[in-house]
N, C-alpha and C positions, 0 to 999 in steps of 0.2 A: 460209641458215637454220641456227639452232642446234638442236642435240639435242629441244627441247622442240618447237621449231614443225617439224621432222621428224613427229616423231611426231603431231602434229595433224591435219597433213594426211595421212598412211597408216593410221590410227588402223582405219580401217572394213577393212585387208587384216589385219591382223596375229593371228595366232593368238593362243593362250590361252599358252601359252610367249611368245611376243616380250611379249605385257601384264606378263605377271611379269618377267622381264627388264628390263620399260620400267621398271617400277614401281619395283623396286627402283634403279635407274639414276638416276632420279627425284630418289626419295630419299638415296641414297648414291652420288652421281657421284666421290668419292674410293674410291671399290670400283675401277672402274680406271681413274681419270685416277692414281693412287699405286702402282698394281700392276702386273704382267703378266698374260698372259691367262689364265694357269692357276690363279695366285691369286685374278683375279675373278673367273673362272667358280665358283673352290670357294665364296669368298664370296656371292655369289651363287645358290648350290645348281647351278648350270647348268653344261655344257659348252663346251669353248671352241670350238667349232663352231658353237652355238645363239648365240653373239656375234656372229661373224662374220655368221651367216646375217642377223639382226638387224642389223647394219650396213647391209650393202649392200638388203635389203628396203626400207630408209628413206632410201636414192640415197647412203650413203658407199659410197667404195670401198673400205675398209679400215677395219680397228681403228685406226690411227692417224691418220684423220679423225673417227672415233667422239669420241676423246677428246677432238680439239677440238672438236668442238659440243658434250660435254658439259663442259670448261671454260668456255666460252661462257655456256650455258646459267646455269652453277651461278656467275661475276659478274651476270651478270642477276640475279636469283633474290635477289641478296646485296642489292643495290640496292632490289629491290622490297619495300613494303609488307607482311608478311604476314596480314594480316587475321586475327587469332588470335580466336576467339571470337565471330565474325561468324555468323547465322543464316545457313543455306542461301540463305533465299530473296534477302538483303541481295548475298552472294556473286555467285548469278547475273546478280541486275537489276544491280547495277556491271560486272559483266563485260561484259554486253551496251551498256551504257552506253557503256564506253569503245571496245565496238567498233564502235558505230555513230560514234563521233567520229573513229577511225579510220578508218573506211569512208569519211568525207566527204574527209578527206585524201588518200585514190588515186583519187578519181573527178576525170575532167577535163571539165568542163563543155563543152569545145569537143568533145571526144569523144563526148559525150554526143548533143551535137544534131546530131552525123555521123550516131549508130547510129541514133537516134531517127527520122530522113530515111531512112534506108534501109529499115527497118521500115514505115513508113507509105507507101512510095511501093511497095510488093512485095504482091503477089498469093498467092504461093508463098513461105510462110515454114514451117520446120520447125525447131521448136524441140527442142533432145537433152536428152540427159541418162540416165544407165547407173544402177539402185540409186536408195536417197538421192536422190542429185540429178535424178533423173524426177523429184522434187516439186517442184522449183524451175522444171523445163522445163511443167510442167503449170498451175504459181499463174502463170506469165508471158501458157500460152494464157488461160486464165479472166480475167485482168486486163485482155486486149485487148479480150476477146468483149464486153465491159461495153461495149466503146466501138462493137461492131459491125466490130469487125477481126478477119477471121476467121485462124486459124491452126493449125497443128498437132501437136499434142507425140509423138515419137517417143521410145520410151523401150526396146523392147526390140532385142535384139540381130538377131533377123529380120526387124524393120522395118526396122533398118539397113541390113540387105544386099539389099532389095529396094531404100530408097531411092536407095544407091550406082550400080543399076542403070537406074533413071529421073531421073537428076537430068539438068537444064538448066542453060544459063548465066542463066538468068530466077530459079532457085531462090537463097532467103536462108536460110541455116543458121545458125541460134544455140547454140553448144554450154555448156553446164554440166557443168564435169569440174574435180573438185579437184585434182587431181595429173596431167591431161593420160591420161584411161586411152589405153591403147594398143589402145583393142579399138574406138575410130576410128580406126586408121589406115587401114583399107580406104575408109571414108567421105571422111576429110581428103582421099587422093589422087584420088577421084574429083571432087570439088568440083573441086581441081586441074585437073585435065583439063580440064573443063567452064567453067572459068573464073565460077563463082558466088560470091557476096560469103558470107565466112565470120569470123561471130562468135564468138570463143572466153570463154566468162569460168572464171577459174581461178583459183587458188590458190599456183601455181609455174611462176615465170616458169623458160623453158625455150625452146633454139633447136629442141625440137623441135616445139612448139608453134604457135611464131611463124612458120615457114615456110609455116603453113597458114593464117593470121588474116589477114585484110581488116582488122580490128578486134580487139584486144586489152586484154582488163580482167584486171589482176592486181587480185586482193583480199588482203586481210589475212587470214589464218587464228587461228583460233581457239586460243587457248594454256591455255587455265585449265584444270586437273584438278581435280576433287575426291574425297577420299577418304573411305573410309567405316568405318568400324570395323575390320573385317578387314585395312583397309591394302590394299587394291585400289584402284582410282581410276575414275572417271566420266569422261570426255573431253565437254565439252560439243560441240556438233554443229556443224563450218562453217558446213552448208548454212541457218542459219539469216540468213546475212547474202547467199546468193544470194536469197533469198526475200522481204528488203529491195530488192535491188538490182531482181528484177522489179518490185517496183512504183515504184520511180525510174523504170524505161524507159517503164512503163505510161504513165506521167505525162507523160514528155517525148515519144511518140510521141501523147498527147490533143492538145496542144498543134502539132501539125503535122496534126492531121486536121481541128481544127477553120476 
């Protein structure tokens, strides 16, 4: 991932500093893909610390992976369309456009009618989701209930750790986590143990993820900023294309009930 799909997907951890930071980054990636750290920080108004910190928060390890995602980034960027003079709402509905045409390109149809089989053949399903993405764990239960598949969205952190503690090898776990939180990992290794079919859909593919998935869906994340007068930026929202994708499963688990 470059600089900009970094920050898409962390977007919901990063303080009011890492936004100014980003922002500016953004906008003027020759701040220090051209300088050292001390002159981009001054450019910047920030310290070279608050870089760093900002680095590795967004998974570089270092200032000098920083600059290659935002090299990255800022060829991308040169290549793209700038849509100069484009109405807001024109802006988002092509964004979303193109991420649903993207979205059709990482879904594997063969995959689909795995997870779709697994879902409708399971009794004990618990669908996650931490923040945010609770809503996508919540539109997937209501999608099913429609069809009379009962199931159950876990979204806070002490349902977790009670589920950790009743789970069977009978339970189906579907997880929604954009960047893989690490506040299942009590959860993951118990599934583990118990040897229960475990769904991940996410945002960033990662071996620490995968060691846990039965089933794995990487999605595209969301890239488009928008700015506003002030020169701050708007991050539109991932979880808009998990909320898509519940009702893809909705659809292919109707089709296996019927």
């Amino acid at each position: 991932m470059d600089f900009k799909e970094r920050i898409s997907v962390n977007f919901t951890n990063l303080t009011k500093t890492d936004k100014k930071i980003s922002n500016c980054l953004l906008e003027h990636p020759d701040y220090l893909i051209n300088h050292n750290v001390q002159d981009a920080a001054q450019l910047i108004e920030t310290s070279p610390a608050a870089l760093v910190r900002l680095a590795k928060k967004i998974g570089y390890k270092g200032l000098p992976d920083l600059k290659i995602g935002l090299e990255e980034a800022s060829h991308k960027s040169q290549k793209e369309p700038q849509g100069q003079g484009k109405k807001i709402i024109s802006k988002v509905l092509n964004n979303y456009r193109d991420n649903i045409t993207l979205l059709e390109s990482h879904l594997d149809e063969t995959q689909l009618q795995r997870i779709a089989k697994i879902l409708a053949s399971s009794d004990l399903i618990k669908v996650l989701g931490i923040g945010s993405s609770g809503l996508s764990a919540e539109q997937l239960v209501y999608s099913l209930l429609y069809q009379d598949k009962y199931t159950e969205s876990i979204t806070s952190k002490t349902k977790m750790y009670y589920l950790s503690r009743t789970l069977t090898k009978d339970h189906v776990l579907l997880f929604y986590t954009v960047t893989g939180n690490k506040d299942f990992e009590e959860l993951f290794e118990a599934a583990k143990a118990v040897g229960c079919q475990v769904i991940i859909v996410t945002m960033v593919e990662s071996p620490y993820i995968r060691q846990y998935a039965t089933e794995l869906i990487v999605l595209p994340s969301n890239v488009m900023q928008l700015r506003n007068p002030s020169g701050d930026f708007y991050q539109l929202d991932n979880r808009s294309l998990f909320l898509i994708l519940s009702e893809i499963l909705a659809a292919y688990v109707n089709q296996k009930l019927k």
